[in-house]
N, C-alpha and C positions, 0 to 999 in steps of 0.2 A: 504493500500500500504506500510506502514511504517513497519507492522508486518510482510509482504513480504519480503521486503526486509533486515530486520534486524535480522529476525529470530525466530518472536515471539511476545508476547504480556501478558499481555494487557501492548498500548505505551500512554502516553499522551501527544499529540500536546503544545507545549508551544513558546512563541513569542521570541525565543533565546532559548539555554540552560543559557545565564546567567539570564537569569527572574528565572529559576529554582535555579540557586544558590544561588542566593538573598534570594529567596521564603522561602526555606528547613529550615533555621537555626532559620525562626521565628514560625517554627511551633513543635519545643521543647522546654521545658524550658532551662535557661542559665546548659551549664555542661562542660565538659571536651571533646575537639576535640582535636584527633591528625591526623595533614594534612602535607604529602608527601611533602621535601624539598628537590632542588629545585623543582617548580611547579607552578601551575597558580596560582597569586599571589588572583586573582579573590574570591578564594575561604579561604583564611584564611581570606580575607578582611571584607566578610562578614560574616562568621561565629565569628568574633571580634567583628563587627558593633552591631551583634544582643544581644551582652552579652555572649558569650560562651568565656571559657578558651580554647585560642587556643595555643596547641605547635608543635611544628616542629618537624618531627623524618623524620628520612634517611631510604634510602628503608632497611635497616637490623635491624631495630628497628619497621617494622610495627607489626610483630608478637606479638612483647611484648606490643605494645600502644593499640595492640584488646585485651588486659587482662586488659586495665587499665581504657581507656579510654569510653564515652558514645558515641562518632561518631568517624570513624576514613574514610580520605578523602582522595583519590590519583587520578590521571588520569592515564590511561594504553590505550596504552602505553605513557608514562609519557612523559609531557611537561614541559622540553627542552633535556633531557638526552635518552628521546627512552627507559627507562625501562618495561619492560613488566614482571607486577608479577602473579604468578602462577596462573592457572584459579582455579586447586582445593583449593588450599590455600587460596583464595579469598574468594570461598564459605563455607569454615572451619572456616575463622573468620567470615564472616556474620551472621552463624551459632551461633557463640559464643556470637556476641555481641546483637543478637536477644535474646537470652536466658534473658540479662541483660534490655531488652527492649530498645536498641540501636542500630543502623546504622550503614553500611557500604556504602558509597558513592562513586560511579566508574565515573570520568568521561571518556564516550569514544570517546572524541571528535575527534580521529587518527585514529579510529578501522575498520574504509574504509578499509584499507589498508589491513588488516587480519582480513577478519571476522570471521572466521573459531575459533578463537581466544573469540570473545566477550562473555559475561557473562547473553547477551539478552536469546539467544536459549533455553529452559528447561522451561520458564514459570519465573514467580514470587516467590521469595522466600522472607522468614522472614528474617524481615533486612537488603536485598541488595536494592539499590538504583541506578539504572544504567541512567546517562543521554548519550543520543546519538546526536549528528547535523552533519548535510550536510554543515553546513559552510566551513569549511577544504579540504576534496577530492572534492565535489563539488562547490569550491566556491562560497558558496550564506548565506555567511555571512551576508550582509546586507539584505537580504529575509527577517529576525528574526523570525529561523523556528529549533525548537528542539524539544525534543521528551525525558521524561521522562518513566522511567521502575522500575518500582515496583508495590507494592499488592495496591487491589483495594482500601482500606480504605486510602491507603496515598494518589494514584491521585486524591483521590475526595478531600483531603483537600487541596491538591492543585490547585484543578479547580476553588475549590471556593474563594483563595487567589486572583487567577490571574480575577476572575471575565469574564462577559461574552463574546464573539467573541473575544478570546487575540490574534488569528493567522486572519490575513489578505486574504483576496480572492488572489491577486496576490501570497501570500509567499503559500499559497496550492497547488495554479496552479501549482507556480516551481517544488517546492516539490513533487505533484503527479507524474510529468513526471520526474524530476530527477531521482528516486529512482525507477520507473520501467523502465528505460531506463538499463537494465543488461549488454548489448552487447556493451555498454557505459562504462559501469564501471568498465568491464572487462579490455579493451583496455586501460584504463586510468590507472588500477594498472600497468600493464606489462610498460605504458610509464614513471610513474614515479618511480618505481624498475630503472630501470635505470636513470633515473636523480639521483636519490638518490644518485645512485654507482658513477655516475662520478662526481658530486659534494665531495665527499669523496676521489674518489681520487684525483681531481686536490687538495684539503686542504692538503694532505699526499705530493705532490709533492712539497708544498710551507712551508713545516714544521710545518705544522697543522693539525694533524694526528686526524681524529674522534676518541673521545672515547665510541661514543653513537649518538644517533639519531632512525631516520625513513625515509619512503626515501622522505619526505618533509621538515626534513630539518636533521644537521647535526651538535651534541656540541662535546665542548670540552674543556678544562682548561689550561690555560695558567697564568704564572706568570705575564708576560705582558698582560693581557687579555685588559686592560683600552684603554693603548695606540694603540693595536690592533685597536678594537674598534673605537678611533680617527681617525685612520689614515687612516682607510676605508671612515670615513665619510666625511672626506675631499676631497675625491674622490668620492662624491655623491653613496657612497655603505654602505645604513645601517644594521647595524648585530644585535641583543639583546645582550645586556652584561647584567651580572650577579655578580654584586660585590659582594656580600656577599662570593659567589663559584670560584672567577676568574674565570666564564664561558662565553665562547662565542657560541652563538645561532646562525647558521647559512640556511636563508632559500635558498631556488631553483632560479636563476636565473630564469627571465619571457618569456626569449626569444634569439632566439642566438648572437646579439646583444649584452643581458644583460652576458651570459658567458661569451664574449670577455672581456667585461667590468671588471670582478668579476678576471679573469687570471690577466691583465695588474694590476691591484689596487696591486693584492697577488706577483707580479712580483717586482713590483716599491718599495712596502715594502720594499722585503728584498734585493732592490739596497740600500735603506736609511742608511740599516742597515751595510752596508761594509765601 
């Protein structure tokens, strides 16, 4: 169901996509990773934890860290900024760094959204490493239900990391029926396409103009980004900041309720601020 719906295979079942993040970086020796900044923090944490030299490159530096680097780690479309990098381009460095006997690892943990987009479709190739979860468009986060994509020799060494039954009876059931539910998935892009768009723009109306996103959620960089931040949360509306980037992460209101909520907070701001 999972090669159905994603567009390919071979996939393998894993109890989260972060069990697979963890998993990956203990099954090369310590080397040089360059992992996409900002981004899931998840992932330079454990590629550090295991012994690897991790450094941070910006999306106009990933070209040059697949010449340099032994893995090189991004999510696409990237989380918190919505960057969406090349699909050829992607496979041109996998390509490269396969040659050197090294990884390119995609998280696609947003790629619900545009699948058309993903790097699943075509089969397995030398060197790419594509994780996929339904936690995100499908919220079933807590299921702990992901699905790795790569050649047959790496998911076996991952099957045998994660050891035996790592997915749950219940997180398959979800699963099974989440992901052939099409006529579901459908209705659910076209509903949050628009959330997306009006979240963007009520922020453009309140002087927080997106510079980036997806349409789950919506960044952007602000000099005051901290105090932003505060003073949402003071109003029981929390945002993700970003200090290293002055970025604020903003997701989807849950209900129309929570967008009345999310106007008055961005409204009350900028009385404070007169």
């Amino acid at each position: 169901m999972a090669a159905a719906c994603y567009g390919g295979g071979p996939l393998l079942a894993v109890p989260g996509t972060q069990a697979a993040i963890q998993l990956l970086p203990r099954l090369r020796p310590p080397g040089r990773v360059a992992v996409l900044t900002p981004g899931y923090a998840e992932h330079a944490r454990a590629w550090g934890g295991a012994g690897h030299r991790v450094e941070p490159v910006d999306a106009g530096g990933l070209g040059t860290a697949c010449a340099r680097a032994d893995v090189v780690v991004l999510c696409r479309p990237n989380n918190p900024d919505g960057i969406l990098a090349g699909r050829e381009a992607l496979l041109a460095w996998a390509g490269r760094l396969a040659g050197r006997g090294g990884w390119l690892v995609v998280d696609e943990a947003f790629m619900d959204l545009r699948p058309g987009e993903s790097l699943v479709p075509g089969g397995p190739r030398p060197g790419l490493v594509v994780l996929r979860s339904p936690g995100k468009f499908f919220g079933l986060a807590g299921a702990r239900l992901g699905f790795v994509h790569a050649e047959a020799e790496l998911l076996a060494r991952l099957a045998e990391g994660l050891g035996p039954w790592p997915v749950s009876g219940p997180a398959r059931w979800a699963g099974r029926h989440a992901l052939a539910d099409t006529a579901w998935q459908e209705r659910m892009r076209d509903r949050l396409v628009a959330a997306g768009a009006r979240l963007a723009a009520l922020l453009a109306r309140h002087g927080l103009a997106p510079e980036g996103g997806t349409p789950l959620f919506q960044w952007l960089r602000h000099p005051e980004a901290a105090a932003i931040a505060e003073a949402l949360a003071r109003r029981a509306i929390l945002v993700r900041h970003f200090p290293d980037h002055h970025g604020l992460r903003f997701g989807l209101p849950g209900d129309e309720p929570g967008w009345q909520r999310l106007e008055a907070a961005l409204a009350g701001m900028g009385s404070e601020d007169e």
